[in-house]
C-alpha positions in Angstrom: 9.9 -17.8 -38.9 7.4 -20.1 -40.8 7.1 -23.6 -39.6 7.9 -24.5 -43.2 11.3 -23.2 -43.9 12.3 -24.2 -40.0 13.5 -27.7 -41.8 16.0 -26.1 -44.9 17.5 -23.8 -42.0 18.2 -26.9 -39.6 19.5 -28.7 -42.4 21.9 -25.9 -43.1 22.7 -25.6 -39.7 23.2 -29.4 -38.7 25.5 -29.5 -42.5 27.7 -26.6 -41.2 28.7 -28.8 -38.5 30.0 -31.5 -39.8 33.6 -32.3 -38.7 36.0 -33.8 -41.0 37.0 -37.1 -40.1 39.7 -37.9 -37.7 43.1 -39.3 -38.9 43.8 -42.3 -38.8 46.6 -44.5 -36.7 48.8 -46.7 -38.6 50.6 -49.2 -36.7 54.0 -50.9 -38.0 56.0 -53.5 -36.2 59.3 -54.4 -36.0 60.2 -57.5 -34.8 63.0 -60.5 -36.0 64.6 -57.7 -37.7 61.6 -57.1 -40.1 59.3 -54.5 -40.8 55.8 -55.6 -41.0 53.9 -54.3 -43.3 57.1 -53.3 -45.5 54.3 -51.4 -47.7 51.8 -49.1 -45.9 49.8 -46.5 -47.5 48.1 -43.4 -45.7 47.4 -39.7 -46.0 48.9 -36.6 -45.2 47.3 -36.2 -41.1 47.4 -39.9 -39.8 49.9 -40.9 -37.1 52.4 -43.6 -37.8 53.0 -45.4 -35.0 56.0 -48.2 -35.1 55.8 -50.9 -32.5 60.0 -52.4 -31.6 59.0 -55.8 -30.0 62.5 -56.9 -30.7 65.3 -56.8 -27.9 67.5 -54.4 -29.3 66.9 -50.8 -30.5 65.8 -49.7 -34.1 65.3 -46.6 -36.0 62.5 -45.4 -38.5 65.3 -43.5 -41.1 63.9 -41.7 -44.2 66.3 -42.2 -46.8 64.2 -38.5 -47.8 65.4 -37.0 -44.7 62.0 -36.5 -43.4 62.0 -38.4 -40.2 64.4 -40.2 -37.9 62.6 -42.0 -35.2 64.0 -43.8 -32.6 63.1 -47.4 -30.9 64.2 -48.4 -27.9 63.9 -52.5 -27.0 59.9 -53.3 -26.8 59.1 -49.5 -26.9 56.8 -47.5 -29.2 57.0 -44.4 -31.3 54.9 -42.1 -33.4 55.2 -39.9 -36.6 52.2 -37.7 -37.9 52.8 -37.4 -41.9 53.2 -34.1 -43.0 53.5 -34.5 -46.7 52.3 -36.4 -50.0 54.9 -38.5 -51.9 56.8 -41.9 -51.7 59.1 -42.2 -48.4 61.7 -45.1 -48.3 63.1 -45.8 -45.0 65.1 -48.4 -43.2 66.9 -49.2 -40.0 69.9 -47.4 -39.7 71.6 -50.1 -37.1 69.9 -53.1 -39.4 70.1 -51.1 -43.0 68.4 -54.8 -44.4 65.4 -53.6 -42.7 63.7 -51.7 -45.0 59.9 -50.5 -46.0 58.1 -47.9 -47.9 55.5 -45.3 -46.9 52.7 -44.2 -49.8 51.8 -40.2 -48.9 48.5 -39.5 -50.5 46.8 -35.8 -49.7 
């Protein structure tokens, strides 16, 4: 190979490799019987992760029926979206405790 043309193949070789970035982690918290934020936006790939630094158990309930996660007292649990669209969801033992997921691709 010519020494001249070694720097279009590297470049093709080194673009080949790049690595579509990681998902992201989105932490919610519940806690005094609120969900905090009540409005979180993320993409289809990331990992929800709800905190429960309350006393008493919670749930994650989509009102969509895509998830029904469950929190134990000062436990943690995770979600990895699937889908695009709006999700509503509340606690189904505190149904005043309620938030919003935004789905973007």
């Amino acid at each position: 190979m010519m020494p001249g043309r070694l720097l279009p193949v590297a470049a093709i070789v080194l673009a080949s490799m790049v690595v579509r970035a990681c998902a992201a982690t989105v932490q919610i918290t519940m806690e005094n019987l609120e969900i905090a934020p009540a409005e979180v936006s993320v993409k289809v790939g990331d990992t929800i992760e709800w905190v429960n630094k309350d006393v008493f158990a919670h749930t994650a309930t989509a009102r969509n029926g895509d998830f029904d996660v469950n929190l134990p007292p000062k436990k943690s649990a995770t979600f990895v979206v699937k889908k695009t669209g709006t999700v509503d969801y509340y606690c189904r033992f505190h149904p005043n405790m309620k938030a919003t997921l935004k789905i973007a691709p």
